[in-house]
LOLUM-949779 format. One record per residue (C-alpha): x, y, z; residue in one letter. Coordinates in steps of 0.02 Angstrom, whole numbers, plus 50000, padded with zeros to 5 digits. Each point is the difference from the previous one (the first is absolute). Layout:
# LOLUM-949779
XYZa
...
This chain:
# LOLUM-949779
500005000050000x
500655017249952x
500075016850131x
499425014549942x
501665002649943x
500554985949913x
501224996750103x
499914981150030x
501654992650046x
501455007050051x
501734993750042x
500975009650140x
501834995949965x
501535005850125x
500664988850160x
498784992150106x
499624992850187x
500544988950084x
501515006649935x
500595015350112x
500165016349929x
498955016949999x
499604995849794x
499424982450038x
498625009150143x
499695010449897x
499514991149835x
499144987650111x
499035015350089x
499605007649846x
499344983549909x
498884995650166x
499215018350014x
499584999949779x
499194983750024x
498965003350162x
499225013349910x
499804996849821x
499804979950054x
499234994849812x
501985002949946x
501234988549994x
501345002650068x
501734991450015x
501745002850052x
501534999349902x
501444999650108x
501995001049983x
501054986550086x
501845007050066x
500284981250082x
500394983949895x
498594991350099x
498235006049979x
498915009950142x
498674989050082x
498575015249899x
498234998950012x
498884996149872x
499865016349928x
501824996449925x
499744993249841x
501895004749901x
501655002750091x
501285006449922x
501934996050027x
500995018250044x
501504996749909x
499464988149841x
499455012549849x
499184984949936x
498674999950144x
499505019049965x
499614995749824x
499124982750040x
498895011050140x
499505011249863x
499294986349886x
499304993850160x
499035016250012x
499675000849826x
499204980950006x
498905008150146x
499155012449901x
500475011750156x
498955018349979x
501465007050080x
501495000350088x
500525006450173x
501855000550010x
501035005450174x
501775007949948x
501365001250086x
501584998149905x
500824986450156x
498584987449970x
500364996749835x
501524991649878x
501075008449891x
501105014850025x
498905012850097x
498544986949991x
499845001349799x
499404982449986x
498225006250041x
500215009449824x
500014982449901x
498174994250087x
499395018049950x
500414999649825x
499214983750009x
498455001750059x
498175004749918x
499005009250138x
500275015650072x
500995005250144x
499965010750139x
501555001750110x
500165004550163x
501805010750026x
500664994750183x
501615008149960x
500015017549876x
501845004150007x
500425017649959x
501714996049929x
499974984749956x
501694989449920x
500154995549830x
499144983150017x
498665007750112x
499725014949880x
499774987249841x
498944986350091x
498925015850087x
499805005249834x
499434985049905x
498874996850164x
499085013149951x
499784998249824x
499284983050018x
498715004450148x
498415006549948x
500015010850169x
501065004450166x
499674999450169x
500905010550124x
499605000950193x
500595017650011x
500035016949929x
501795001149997x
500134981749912x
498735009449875x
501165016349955x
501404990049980x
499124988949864x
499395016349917x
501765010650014x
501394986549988x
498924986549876x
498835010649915x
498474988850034x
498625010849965x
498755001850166x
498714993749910x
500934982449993x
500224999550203x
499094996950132x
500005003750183x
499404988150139x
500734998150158x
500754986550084x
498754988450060x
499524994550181x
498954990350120x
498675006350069x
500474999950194x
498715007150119x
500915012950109x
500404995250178x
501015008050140x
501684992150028x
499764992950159x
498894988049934x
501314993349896x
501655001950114x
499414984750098x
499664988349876x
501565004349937x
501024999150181x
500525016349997x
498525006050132x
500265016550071x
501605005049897x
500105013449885x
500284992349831x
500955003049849x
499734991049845x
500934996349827x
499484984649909x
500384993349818x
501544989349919x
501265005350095x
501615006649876x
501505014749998x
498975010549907x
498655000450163x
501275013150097x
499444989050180x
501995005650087x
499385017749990x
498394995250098x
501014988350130x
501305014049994x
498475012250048x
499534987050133x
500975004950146x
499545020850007x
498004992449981x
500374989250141x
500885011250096x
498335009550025x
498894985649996x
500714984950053x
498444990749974x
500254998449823x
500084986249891x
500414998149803x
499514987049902x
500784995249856x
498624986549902x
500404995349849x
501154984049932x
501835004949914x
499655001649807x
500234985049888x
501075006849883x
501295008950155x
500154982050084x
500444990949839x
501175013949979x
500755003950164x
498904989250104x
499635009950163x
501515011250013x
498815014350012x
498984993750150x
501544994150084x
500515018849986x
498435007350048x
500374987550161x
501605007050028x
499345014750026x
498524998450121x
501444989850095x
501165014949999x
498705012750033x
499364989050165x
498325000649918x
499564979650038x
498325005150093x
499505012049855x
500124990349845x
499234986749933x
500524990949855x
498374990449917x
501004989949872x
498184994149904x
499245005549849x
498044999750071x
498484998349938x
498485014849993x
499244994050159x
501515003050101x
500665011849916x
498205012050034x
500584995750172x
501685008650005x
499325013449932x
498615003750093x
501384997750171x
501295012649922x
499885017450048x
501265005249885x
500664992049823x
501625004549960x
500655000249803x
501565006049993x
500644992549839x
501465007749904x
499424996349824x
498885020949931x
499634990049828x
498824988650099x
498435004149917x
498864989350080x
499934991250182x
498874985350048x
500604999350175x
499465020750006x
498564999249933x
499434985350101x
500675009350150x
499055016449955x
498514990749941x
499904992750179x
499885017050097x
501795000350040x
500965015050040x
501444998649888x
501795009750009x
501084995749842x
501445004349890x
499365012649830x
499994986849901x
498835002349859x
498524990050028x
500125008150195x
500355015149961x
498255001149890x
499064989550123x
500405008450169x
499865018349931x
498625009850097x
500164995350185x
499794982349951x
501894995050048x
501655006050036x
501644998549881x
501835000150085x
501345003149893x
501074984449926x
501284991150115x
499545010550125x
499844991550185x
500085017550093x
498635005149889x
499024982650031x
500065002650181x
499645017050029x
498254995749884x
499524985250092x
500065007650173x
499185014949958x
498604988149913x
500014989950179x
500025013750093x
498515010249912x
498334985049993x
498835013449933x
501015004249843x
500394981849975x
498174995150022x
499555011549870x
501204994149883x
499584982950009x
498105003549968x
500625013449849x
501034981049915x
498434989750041x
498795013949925x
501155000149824x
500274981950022x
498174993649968x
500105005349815x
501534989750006x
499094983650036x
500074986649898x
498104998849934x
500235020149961x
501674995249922x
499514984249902x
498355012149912x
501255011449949x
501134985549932x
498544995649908x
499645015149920x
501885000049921x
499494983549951x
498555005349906x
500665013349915x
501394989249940x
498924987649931x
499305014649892x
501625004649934x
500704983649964x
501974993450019x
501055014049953x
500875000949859x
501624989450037x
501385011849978x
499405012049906x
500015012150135x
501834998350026x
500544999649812x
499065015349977x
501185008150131x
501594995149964x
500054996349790x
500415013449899x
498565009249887x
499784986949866x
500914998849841x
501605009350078x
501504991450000x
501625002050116x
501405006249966x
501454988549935x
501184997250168x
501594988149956x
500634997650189x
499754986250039x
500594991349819x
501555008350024x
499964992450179x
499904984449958x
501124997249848x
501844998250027x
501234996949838x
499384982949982x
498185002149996x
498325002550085x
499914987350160x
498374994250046x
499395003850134x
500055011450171x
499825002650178x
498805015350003x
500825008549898x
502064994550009x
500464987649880x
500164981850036x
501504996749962x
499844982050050x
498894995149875x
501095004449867x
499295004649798x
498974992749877x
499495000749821x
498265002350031x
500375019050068x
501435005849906x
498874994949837x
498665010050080x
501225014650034x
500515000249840x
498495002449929x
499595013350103x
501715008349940x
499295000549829x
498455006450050x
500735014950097x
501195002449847x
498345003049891x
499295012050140x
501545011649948x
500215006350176x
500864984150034x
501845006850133x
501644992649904x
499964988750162x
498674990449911x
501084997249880x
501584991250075x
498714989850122x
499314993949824x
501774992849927x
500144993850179x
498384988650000x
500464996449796x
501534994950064x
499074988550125x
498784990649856x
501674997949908x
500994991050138x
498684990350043x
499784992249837x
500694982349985x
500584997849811x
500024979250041x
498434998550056x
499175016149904x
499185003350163x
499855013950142x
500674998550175x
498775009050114x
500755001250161x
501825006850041x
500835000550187x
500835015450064x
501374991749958x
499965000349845x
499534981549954x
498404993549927x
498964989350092x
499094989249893x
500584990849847x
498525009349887x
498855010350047x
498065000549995x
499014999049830x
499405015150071x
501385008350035x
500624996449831x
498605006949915x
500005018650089x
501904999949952x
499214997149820x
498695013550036x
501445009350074x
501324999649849x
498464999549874x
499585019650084x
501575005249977x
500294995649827x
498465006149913x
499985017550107x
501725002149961x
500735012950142x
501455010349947x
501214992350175x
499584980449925x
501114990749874x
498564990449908x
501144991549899x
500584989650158x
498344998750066x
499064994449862x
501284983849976x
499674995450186x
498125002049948x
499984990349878x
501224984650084x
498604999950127x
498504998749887x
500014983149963x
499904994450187x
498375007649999x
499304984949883x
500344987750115x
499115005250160x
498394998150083x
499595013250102x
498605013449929x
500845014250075x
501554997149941x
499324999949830x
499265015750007x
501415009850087x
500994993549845x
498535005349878x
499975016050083x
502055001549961x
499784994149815x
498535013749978x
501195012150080x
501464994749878x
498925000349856x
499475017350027x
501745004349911x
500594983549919x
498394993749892x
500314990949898x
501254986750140x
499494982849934x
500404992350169x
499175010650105x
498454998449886x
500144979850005x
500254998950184x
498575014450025x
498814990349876x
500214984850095x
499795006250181x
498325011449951x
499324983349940x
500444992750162x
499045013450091x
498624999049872x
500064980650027x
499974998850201x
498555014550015x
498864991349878x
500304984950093x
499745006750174x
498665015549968x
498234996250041x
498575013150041x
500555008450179x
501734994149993x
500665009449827x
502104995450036x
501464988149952x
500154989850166x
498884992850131x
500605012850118x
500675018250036x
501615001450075x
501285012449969x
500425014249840x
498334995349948x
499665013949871x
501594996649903x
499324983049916x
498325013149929x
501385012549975x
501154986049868x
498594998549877x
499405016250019x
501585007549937x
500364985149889x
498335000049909x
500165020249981x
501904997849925x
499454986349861x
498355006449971x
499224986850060x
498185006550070x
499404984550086x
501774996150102x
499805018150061x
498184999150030x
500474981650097x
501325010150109x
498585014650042x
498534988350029x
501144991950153x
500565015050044x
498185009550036x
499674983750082x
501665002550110x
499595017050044x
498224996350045x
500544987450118x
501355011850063x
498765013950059x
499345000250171x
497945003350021x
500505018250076x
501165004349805x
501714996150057x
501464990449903x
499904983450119x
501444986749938x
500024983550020x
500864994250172x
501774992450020x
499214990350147x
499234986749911x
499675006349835x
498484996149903x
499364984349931x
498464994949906x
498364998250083x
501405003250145x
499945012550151x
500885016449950x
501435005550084x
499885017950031x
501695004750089x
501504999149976x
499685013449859x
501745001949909x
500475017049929x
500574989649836x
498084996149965x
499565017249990x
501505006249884x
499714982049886x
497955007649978x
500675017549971x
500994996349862x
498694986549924x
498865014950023x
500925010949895x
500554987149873x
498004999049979x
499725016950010x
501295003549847x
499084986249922x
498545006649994x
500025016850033x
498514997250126x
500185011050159x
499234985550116x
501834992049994x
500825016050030x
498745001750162x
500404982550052x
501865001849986x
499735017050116x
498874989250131x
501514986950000x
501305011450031x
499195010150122x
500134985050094x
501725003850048x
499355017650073x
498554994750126x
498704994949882x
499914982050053x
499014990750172x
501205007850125x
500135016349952x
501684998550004x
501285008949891x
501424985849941x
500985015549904x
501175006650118x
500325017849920x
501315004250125x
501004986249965x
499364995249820x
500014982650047x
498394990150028x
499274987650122x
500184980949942x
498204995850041x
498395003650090x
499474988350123x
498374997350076x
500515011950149x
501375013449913x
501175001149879x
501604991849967x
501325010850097x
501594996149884x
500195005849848x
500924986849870x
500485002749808x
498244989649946x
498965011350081x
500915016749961x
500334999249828x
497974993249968x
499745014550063x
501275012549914x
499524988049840x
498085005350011x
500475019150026x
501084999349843x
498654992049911x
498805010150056x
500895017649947x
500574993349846x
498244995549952x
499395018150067x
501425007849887x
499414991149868x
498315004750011x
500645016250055x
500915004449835x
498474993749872x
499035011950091x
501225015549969x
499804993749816x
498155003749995x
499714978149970x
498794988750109x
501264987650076x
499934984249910x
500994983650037x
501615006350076x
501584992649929x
């Protein structure tokens, strides 16, 4: 049966009881209080597991998830998604979660159908880099925010730029506790006819207790009939840590301090019943924690809720909640401060009566059947607007206005090229130098040297990093066996006794560039012999892409030589390959040359595209562009993003899609496929899917991420479910230089037909 609001089921996801922690309460309170009073909707908790063993839950657990395993967000969102949840009600807090700065919470959100509404226990106003990126992504993928305070709420609006009308205020929620005078309470709790000071909650550094105890003896010193209590177990996470160094210190003290008779140490972590208790004894609770960023309490506000008069440290959520005579603040680390507030408090009963009946006042629209209708109301309205656009918030923010391109920025290359070659890969961004060279890159780099060469603003440093990577292809050509070495030590000796067909045929591709652009700094003459002593290789190997890397090379080196009869024969017989395995494998819904998608896609569309257009051939060409539009189809997320096929898995047939790791080499491979169709036919579609692709690289993708480093030119090697790729190897750098080449040449192209008063036709 529906509510009136059509909200019928709704998942509340975050940490959960028994496990013991102020989110866990809190999720649980919040789930109880929705379904007491909107009881015809399901509801069901979702919780997060930080032990290898399982919580004993109760039935309203139907999913846990595993804090550290990425797999176990993504299987919780199809989970949700199986559930036809209405909505989602997630608790943040960037500890509960996997992932640097929790980010594995990001993969389940991308993942998941319904909407979500979040509920911010932490809003840090300046937050670290991983905090800053996962904040930001948090809030692109929730439909709408929930802060406790107003302070939590200008934050969102000055340092995030969430616009009001996407948060929501509610307050902490409480019980509803009837309010009693102490006395009634100091007995059950043995501490009849003392004057009682309370602080209770996981007990951690960040809780500031030694500058209480360190208070202690000036209090006492006046009234001697004073006890503390300290209720609360030592937090999880500190005794797995340290175990209980901190307690053991706060012990130290009351032993130095002679304060034996005065404190009590509860080492527990109660329940509500008992816990109403100790707060109805206490005539004073005591925060005095150390942390100002602490934008929301559960121990306060259950204090406050409860009628007690509370004396605390200006931390945010306290200093909003005991404005107005409803409370006292006490400066930070301040144990003079503490005590000279609590005795005056002791001392004066009138002003202290007051302010306990001010917190209980304010505290009954704080209770959780207030709290839980204004939950619901969120919950309502973000059923009306639907899941939010995934990403598309933060890519708006942080790509550049579409159709601009960066500037071209050669650090890094320069960085990572030393007189033998391009090495692989890097450490962020410092070369690996243990990983030593391959073909694979310095092919790659050399092709980009030709491209920057046609640019004309190409430095003269372009051009002696060129001879070096020509240099490269030459030396690793074996004459014996006719074949490439891919992979070469720092040391200066190849590791393999032939290389990869792959490698082989992007060293085809590579020498194949060069030779039919022709740049003043190459001697084509040398080149175009170790072209053509490679050529034949290509006839004898299997692999798809390796055939159309080489037919890719042979179109380049027929762009000046036409008329080469072995270049023709080889390229004749590896566009009927193409032709051969596509025919063989396309059906309706699955228009490509394998049973799967794996890696440089586009270039096998991009072979007979170009080989069809340089023999005239119309249905090779319209083969190559038919798998293509399929490609790119498959390629774009729902929300109009490039989305490449993951690393992590890949993609098979009537398969399960991989959608990270998403490899900077997919998008360059579909940019220049793009343009190849785009010269082809002239059509500006290809010319807008080439621009989706590489935008890619500048935020345009599911993170919102930028991969393009523009202060070091260098580029991330991948995007992960959770972030991007930190290092920033040749692959990944020169796809993206690569794409920005392409890209301006094309732009220069079109550029210069439009100076000459002509509609841009297929670009040469």
């Amino acid at each position: 049966m529906r509510t009136e609001s059509g909200v019928r089921s709704i998942a509340f996801l975050g940490n959960y009881v028994p496990r013991k922690c102020g989110i866990a309460t809190f999720t649980a309170d919040l789930l109880g209080a929705v379904a007491a009073r909107h009881p015809q909707c399901q509801c069901f908790a979702v919780p997060v597991n930080d032990t290898q063993g399982s919580y004993q839950y109760p039935d309203a657990v139907r999913f846990e998830i595993e804090e550290q395993k990425l797999d176990s967000y993504q299987r919780a969102a199809d989970f949700l998604n199986s559930s036809s949840v209405d909505l989602v009600s997630l608790q943040h807090e960037f500890g509960i979660f996997g992932g640097p700065a929790g980010s594995h919470i990001l993969a389940l959100l991308r993942g998941i159908h319904a909407p979500v509404v979040t509920t911010l226990h932490t809003v840090l106003l300046k937050p670290n880099a991983d905090q800053q990126r996962v904040m930001k992504n948090l809030i692109a993928h929730s439909t709408r925010l929930v802060v406790m305070t107003e302070r939590g709420q200008s934050i969102l609006q000055d340092v995030y730029r969430v616009p009001q009308r996407k948060i929501d205020l509610i307050p902490h929620g409480i019980p509803d506790v009837s309010f009693v005078a102490s006395d009634h309470y100091k007995a059950q709790c043995g501490v009849g006819g003392k004057r009682v000071l309370l602080t209770f909650g996981l007990l951690s550094p960040n809780k500031g207790i030694e500058y209480m105890l360190n208070a202690l003896p000036d209090i006492v010193g006046e009234f001697p009939d004073v006890v503390y209590i300290l209720l609360g177990a030592t937090h999880p996470n500190e005794v797995r840590t340290r175990g209980e160094a901190y307690r053991v210190g706060l012990e130290a003290i009351v032993q130095r301090n002679k304060l034996e008779d005065n404190v009590i140490f509860d080492n527990r972590f109660v329940e509500l019943k008992e816990l109403t208790e100790y707060l109805g004894a206490a005539d004073l609770y005591i925060t005095p924690y150390l942390d100002e960023a602490q934008i929301s309490s559960g121990t306060l506000a259950y204090a406050f809720g409860a009628g007690n008069a509370v004396i605390s440290t200006p931390y945010w959520h306290a200093a909003e909640l005991l404005k107005n005579q409803r409370g006292v603040l006490v400066p930070f680390a301040d144990s003079a401060a503490i005590a000279r507030e609590v005795t005056a408090l002791l001392r004066d009963e009138p002003r202290r009566n007051t302010m306990s009946a001010n917190a209980y006042r304010l505290g009954r629209e704080m209770v959780w059947s207030h709290t839980a209708g204004l939950y619901m109301r969120s919950f309502e309205l973000a059923r009306r607007q639907g899941p939010a656009a995934h990403g598309a918030g933060v890519a708006q923010q942080h790509v550049p206005r579409r159709h601009e391109t960066p500037e071209v920025n050669l650090s890094h290359l320069y960085h990572m090229t030393d007189s033998t070659g391009i090495l692989q890969h890097a450490s962020l961004t410092a070369p690996n130098l243990s990983e030593g060279y391959c073909t694979d890159d310095n092919a790659r780099a050399l092709i980009l040297a030709v491209l920057l060469d046609q640019l004309g603003d190409a430095p003269r440093h372009v051009q002696a990093l060129a001879r070096t990577y020509t240099a490269f292809l030459h030396d690793a050509f074996d004459p014996r066996t006719r074949r490439f070495h891919n992979f070469l030590g720092i040391d200066r000796r190849w590791l393999d006794k032939q290389g990869s067909e792959d490698s082989h045929g992007r060293a085809i591709w590579a020498l194949g560039t060069v030779v039919g652009r022709a740049p003043d700094w190459s001697d084509r003459g040398i080149t175009g012999e170790l072209f053509l002593d490679a050529l034949p290789a290509l006839m004898d190997f299997t692999s798809p892409r390796a055939w159309a890397f080489g037919l890719i090379g042979i179109h380049e080196c027929l762009r000046r030589l036409n008329g080469g009869r072995l270049a023709s024969k080889v390229g004749g017989d590896l566009t009927g390959r193409l032709m051969t395995i596509f025919e063989k494998v396309a059906q309706p819904g699955w228009l490509w040359f394998e049973e799967g998608l794996s890696y440089d896609n586009a270039k096998l569309a991009h072979a007979l595209i170009a080989s069809g257009r340089a023999t005239g051939q119309q249905s090779v060409s319209d083969r190559g562009i038919d798998a293509l539009r399929w490609l790119v189809t498959v390629q774009t997320s729902r929300h109009g993003w490039f989305r490449p096929i993951g690393s992590n898995g890949f993609y098979k047939h009537n398969g399960i899609r991989a959608e990270f790791d998403q490899q900077p080499i997919e998008a360059h491979s579909t940019v220049s496929a793009c343009l190849e169709a785009y010269r082809a036919t002239a059509d500006l579609r290809w010319h807008e899917e080439a621009q989706r692709a590489f935008e890619w690289f500048l935020g345009w993708n599911d993170l919102g991420e930028e991969l393009y480093c523009p202060q070091t030119g260098g580029c991330r090697d991948a995007l992960h479910a959770d972030r991007g790729n930190e290092n920033q190897g040749a692959e990944s750098t020169l796809a993206f230089l690569m794409s920005l080449a392409e890209m301006r040449l094309i732009q220069n192209s079109a550029a210069a037909f439009q100076q000459a008063g002509r509609a841009t036709p297929g670009i040469r």
